[in-house]
ZAMARGU-4260 file (C-alpha; in steps of 0.2 Angstrom, whole numbers, plus 5000, padded with zeros to 4 digits):
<rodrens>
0) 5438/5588/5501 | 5445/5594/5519 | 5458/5607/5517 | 5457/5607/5538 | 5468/5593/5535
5) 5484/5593/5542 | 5498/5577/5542 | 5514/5575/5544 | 5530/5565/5541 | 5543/5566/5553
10) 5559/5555/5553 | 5572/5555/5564 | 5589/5558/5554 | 5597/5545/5561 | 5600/5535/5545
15) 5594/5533/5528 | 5574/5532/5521 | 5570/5515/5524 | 5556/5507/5518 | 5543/5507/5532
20) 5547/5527/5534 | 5545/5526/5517 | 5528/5519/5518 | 5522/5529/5531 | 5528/5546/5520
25) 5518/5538/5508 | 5503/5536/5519 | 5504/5552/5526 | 5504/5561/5507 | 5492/5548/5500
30) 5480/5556/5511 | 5484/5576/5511 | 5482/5572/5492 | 5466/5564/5494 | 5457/5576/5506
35) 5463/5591/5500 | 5475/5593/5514 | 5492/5598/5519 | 5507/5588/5524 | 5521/5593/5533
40) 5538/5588/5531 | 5546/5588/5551 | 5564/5581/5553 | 5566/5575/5570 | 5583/5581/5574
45) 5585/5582/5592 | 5595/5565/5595 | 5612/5575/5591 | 5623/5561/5595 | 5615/5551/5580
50) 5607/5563/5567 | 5617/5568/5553 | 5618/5580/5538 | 5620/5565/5527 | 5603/5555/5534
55) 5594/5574/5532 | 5600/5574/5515 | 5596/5554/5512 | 5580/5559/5517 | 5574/5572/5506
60) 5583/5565/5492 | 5574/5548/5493 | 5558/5558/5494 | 5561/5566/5480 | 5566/5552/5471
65) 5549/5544/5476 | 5540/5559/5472 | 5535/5562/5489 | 5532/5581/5490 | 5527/5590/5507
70) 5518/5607/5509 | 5527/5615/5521 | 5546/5613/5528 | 5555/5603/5528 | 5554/5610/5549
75) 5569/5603/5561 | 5563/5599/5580 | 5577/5604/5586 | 5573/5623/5582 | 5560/5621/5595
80) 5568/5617/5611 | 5563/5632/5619 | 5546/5629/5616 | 5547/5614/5621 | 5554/5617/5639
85) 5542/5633/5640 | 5529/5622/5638 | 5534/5609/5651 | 5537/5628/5661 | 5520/5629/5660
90) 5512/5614/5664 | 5524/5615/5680 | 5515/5632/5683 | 5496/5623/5680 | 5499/5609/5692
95) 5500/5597/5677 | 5518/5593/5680 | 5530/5593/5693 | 5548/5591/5699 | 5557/5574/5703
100) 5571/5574/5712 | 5572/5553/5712 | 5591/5548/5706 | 5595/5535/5696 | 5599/5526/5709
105) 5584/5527/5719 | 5575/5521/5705 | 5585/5507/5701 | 5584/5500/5717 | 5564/5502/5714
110) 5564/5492/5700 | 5576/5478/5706 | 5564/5476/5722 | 5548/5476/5710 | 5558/5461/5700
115) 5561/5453/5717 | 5543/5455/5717 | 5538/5450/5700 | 5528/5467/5699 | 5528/5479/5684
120) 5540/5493/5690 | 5530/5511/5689 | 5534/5526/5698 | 5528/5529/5715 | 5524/5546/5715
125) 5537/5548/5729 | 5539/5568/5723 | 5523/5569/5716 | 5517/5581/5731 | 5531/5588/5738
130) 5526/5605/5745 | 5533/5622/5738 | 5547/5623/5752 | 5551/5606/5752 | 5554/5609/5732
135) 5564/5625/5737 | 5574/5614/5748 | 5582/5602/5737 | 5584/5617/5722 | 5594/5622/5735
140) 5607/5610/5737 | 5607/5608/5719 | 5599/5592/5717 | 5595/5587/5698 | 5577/5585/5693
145) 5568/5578/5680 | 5549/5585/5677 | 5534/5573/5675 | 5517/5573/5672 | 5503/5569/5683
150) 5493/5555/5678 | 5476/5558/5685 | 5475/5544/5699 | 5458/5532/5702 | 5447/5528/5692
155) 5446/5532/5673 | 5456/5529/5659 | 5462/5538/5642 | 5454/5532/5629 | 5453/5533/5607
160) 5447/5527/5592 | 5461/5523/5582 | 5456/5524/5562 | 5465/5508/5561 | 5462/5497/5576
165) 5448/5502/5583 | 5445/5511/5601 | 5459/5508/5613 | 5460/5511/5632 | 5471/5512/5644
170) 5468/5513/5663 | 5475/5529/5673 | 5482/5517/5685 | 5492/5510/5671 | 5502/5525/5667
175) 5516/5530/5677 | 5518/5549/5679 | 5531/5549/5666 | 5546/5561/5661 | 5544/5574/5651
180) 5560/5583/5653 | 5576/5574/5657 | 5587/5581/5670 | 5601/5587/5659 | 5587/5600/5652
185) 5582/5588/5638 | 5564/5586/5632 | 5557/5569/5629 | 5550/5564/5611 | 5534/5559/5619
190) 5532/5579/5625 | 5542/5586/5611 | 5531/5577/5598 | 5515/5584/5605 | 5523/5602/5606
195) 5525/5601/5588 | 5509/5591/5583 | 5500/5607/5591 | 5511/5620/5583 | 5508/5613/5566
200) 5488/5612/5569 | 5491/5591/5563 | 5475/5585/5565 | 5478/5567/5558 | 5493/5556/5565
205) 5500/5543/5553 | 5512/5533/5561 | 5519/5515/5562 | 5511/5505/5575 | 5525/5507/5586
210) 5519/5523/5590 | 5503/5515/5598 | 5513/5515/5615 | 5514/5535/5616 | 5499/5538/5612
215) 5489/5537/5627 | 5503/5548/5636 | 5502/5561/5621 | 5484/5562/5624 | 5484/5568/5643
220) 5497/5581/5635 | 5487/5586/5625 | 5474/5587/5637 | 5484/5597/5651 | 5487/5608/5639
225) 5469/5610/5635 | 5470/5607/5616 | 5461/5596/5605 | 5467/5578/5601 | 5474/5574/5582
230) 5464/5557/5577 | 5478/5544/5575 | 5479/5530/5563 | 5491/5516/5565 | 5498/5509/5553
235) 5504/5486/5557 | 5521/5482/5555 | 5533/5477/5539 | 5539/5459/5543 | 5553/5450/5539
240) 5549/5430/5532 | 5555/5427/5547 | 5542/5437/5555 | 5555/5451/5565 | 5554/5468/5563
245) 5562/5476/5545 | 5575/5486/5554 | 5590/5496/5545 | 5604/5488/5561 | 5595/5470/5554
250) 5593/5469/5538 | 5607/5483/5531 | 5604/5493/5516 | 5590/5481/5507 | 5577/5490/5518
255) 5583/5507/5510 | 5576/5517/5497 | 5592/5521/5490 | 5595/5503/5486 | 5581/5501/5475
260) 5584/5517/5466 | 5604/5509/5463 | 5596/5492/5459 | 5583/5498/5442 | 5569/5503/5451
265) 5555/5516/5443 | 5548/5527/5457 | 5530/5525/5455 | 5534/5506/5452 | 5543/5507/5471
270) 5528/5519/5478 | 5516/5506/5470 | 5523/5491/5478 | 5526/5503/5496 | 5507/5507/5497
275) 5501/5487/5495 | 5513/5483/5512 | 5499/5485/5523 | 5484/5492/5514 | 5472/5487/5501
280) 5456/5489/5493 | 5441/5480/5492 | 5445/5472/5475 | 5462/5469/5479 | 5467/5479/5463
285) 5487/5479/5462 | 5492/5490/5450 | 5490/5511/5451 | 5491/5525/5442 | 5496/5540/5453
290) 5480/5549/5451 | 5469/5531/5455 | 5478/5528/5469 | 5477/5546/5477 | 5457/5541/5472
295) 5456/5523/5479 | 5465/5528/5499 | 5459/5526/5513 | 5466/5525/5529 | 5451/5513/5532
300) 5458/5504/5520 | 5475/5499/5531 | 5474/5484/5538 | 5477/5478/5555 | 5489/5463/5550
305) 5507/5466/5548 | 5515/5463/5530 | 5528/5453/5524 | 5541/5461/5514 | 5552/5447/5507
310) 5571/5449/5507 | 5581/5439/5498 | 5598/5442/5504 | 5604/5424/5492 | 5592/5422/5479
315) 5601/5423/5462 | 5585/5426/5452 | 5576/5438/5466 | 5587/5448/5476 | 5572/5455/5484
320) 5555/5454/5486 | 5549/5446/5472 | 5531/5455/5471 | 5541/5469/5469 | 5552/5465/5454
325) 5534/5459/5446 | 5527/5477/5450 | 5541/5485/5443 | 5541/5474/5428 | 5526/5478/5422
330) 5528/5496/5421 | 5545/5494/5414 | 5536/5484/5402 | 5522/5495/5398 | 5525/5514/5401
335) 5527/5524/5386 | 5543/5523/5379 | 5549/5539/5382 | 5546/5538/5402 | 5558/5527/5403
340) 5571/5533/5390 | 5577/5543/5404 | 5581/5528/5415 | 5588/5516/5400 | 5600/5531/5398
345) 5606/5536/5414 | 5610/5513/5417 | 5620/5514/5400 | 5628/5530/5405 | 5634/5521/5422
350) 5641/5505/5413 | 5648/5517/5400 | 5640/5511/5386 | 5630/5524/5380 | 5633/5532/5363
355) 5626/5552/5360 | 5619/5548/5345 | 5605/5535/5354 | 5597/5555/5359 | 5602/5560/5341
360) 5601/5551/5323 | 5598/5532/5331 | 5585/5538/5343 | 5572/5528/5334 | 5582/5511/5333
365) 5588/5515/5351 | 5566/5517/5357 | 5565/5500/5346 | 5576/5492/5353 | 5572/5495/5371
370) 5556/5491/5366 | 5559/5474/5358 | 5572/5468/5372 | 5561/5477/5390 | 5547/5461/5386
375) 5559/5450/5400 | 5568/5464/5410 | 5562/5468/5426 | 5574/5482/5434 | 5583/5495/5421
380) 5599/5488/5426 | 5596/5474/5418 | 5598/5485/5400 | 5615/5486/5406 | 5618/5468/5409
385) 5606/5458/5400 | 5605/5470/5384 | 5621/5475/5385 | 5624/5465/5369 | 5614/5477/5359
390) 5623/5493/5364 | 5640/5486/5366 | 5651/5474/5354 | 5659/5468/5371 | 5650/5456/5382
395) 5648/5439/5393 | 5644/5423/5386 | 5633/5415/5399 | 5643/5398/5402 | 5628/5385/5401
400) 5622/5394/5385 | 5640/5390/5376 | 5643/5374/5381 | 5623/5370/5375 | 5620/5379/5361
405) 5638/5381/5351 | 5651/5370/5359 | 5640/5354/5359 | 5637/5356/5340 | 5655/5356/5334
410) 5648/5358/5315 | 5646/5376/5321 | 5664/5380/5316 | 5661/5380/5298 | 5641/5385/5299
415) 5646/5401/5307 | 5656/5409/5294 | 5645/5402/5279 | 5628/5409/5287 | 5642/5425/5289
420) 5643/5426/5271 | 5626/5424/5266 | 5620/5437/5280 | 5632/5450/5274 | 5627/5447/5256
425) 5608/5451/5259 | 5604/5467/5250 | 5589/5471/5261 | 5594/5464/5280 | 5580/5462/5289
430) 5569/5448/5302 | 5563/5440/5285 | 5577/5438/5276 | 5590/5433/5290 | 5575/5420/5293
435) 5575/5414/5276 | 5593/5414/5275 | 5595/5402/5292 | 5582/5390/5288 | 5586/5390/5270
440) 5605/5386/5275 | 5598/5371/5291 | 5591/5363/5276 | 5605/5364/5267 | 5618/5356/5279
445) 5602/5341/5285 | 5601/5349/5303 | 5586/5355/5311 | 5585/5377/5312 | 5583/5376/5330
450) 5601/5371/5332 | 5607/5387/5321 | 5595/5397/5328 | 5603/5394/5346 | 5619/5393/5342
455) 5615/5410/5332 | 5608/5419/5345 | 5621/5415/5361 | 5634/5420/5346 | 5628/5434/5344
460) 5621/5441/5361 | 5630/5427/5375 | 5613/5422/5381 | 5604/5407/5378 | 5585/5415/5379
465) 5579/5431/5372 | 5566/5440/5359 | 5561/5433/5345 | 5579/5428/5336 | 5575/5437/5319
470) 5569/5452/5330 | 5586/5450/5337 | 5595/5450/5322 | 5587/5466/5316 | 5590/5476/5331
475) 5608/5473/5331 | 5612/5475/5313 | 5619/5466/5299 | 5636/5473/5300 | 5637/5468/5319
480) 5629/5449/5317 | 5642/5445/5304 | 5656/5451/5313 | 5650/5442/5330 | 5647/5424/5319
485) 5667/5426/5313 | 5672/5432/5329 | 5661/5415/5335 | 5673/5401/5328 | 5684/5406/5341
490) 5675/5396/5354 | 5680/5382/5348 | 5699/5385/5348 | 5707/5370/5361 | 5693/5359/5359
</rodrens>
């Protein structure tokens, strides 16, 4: 245990929580739980034009929902400004920094000749060391400047070991003396982000690989600033199949969290599948338990090669990844029955089909129910859709499943409300004696008990597949089989 450990999460409101910050919250929490730690929830608000209240809130809630919980904040960037710019003051006052007075223009021209040139375009230096009075001069005449930092110049390098990827270096002669400070007073991410890495004593960075660019830049703001260097671990890249970048502007709002909450996903299920985009463990184990997981990190255990999340945008069966509907799946399929009571009821509650006496006098049937019917489900929706039949007399007949298993078998029209009869007549209705009753009656008529059986069980729930019929027949109820079976001879009417 390290309770030095310090790590952050810090989005940019700029949206909703999509699934590679997602991961990356996960990553960062994963590890505060597992050292010890502390993580700090950051919002990077300082893009006004783009951040929102509503993205904030999206953020938090999607946390929440992942149950995702921080330390300390959730802190805003933008409070911070000041410090920020007093910082760049001060690295102006050391030598670290200074004033450029280049215009856009000027620069421009300096990257269309370097393009002429077929040279990479980096700063000159041109104001790098103008003298006090020279400085004085343009101030002056109220020339606009932007502030940069000196990049140490000849040989040498800035250098780390990245958790993830190993050391990495890059050349000062590499690094341009980069902005810090825009002219319209702004300060840049890459100088705002290490203001607030230092204030909040973060002494692990877990970020996405696209981070890997900064870095080298943090670091010699870091040192100019003489404090000590977080150790950084990069985290590869969520792939599309079509190996681009999962991106919010690319691939809309199935890269959201909130669309798996609103598509019948179980939090831990989602958190589950999150983790394995990018990071395993030696056995390859797939399935967690939040305290094994927090047991099994490591960011050692990140791999370098980007991950594939599947989208399926057309797929009727899979309308996403499937791995993720398999995840999900099995612990819809084997929590306990009253973790995911609260689920089953709130998707009822939406399709307007739940009845208060499911959380009163029928709770038992309702658990049983769920219990018999969750064996094929893989969302919770999907007790809304696919179950609906059990909770509602009002639901679709599945097209195929009529035409195969009642309308091809026209003896069905006078079956139906014989095997009505008998059902209702049972003293004791049960799976055994609505067995007895159907196979006795096949017999009877010189037809094989499949054919009742199927013509049965889309009668009575639209679907052509399903539990055990029997099962099926005792969950719904005697009362509601035999009113569906009459209802049934209907399907034939214009045939």
């Amino acid at each position: 245990m390290n309770k030095d450990v310090v790590v952050r999460f810090a989005p940019s409101p700029t949206g909703y929580l999509h699934i590679g910050g997602a991961r990356t919250a996960i990553y960062n929490w994963l590890y505060a739980r597992k050292t010890g730690g502390k993580l700090i929830l950051r919002i990077e608000d300082t893009d006004a034009e783009r951040s929102s209240e509503e993205s904030i809130k999206g953020i938090i809630d999607g946390l929440k929902w992942l149950g995702i919980t921080w330390d300390e904040g959730p802190y805003f960037q933008s409070h911070f400004i000041e410090e920020h710019l007093a910082t760049a003051q001060r690295l102006l006052e050391t030598g670290h920094a200074y004033k450029c007075f280049c215009t856009k223009e000027e620069l421009d021209r300096k990257r269309e000749e370097a393009r002429r040139n077929k040279a990479d375009m980096r700063y000159d230096g041109t104001c790098r060391n103008l003298t006090p009075d020279e400085i004085a001069e343009k101030e002056a005449t109220g020339l606009p400047y932007t502030i940069r930092l000196k990049v140490p110049k000849g040989p040498g390098s800035v250098g780390f070991q990245d958790i993830v990827y190993g050391y990495i270096e890059k050349k000062y002669e590499d690094i341009e003396d980069f902005v810090i400070v825009r002219s319209n007073g702004q300060p840049l991410y890459v100088l705002s982000n290490a203001v607030d890495d230092i204030r909040d004593g973060i002494t692990h960075v877990i970020r996405g690989q696209d981070g890997l660019a900064n870095t080298p830049k943090q670091i010699l703001i870091y040192r100019a600033l003489g404090k000590p260097v977080p150790r950084f671990a990069h985290m590869s890249l969520t792939l599309d199949p079509q190996k681009a970048k999962i991106s919010k502007r690319r691939h809309g709002e199935r890269v959201a969290v909130h669309f798996y909450k609103e598509h019948g996903f179980l939090p831990w299920a989602f958190v589950n599948f999150l983790v394995l985009l990018g990071w395993s463990t030696p056995d390859s184990k797939q399935i967690f338990s939040k305290e094994e997981l927090i047991e099994a990190f490591s960011l050692e255990g990140i791999n370098r090669a980007n991950s594939i999340f599947d989208i399926r945008k057309d797929d009727p069966k899979f309308f996403t990844d499937p791995k993720a509907l398999s995840i999900n799946a099995h612990y819809l399929r084997t929590l306990p029955l009253e973790e995911i009571e609260p689920y089953v009821r709130a998707e009822l509650e939406k399709a307007g089909i739940w009845d208060p006496e499911y959380a009163g006098v029928k709770r038992d049937w309702f658990l049983s129910t769920v219990d018999l019917i969750r064996a094929r489900f893989h969302v919770t929706t999907d007790f809304a859709t696919l179950g609906r039949c059990y909770f509602s007399d009002e639901f679709p007949m599945e097209p195929k499943a009529l035409k195969k298993n009642i309308l091809k078998h026209g003896g069905l029209k006078e079956w139906f409300p014989m095997l009505a009869d008998r059902l209702e007549a049972l003293e004791i209705f049960d799976a055994g004696g609505a067995e007895k009753v159907i196979r006795e009656t096949a017999e009877e008529v010189g037809i094989k008990a499949g054919i009742l059986i199927n013509g049965i069980r889309t009668a009575v729930t639209g679907q052509a597949v399903g539990p055990g019929l029997f099962e099926v027949l005792g969950a719904i109820g005697q009362k509601r089989v035999v009113e569906r079976l009459r209802r049934a001879v209907a399907l034939f009417n214009g045939l």
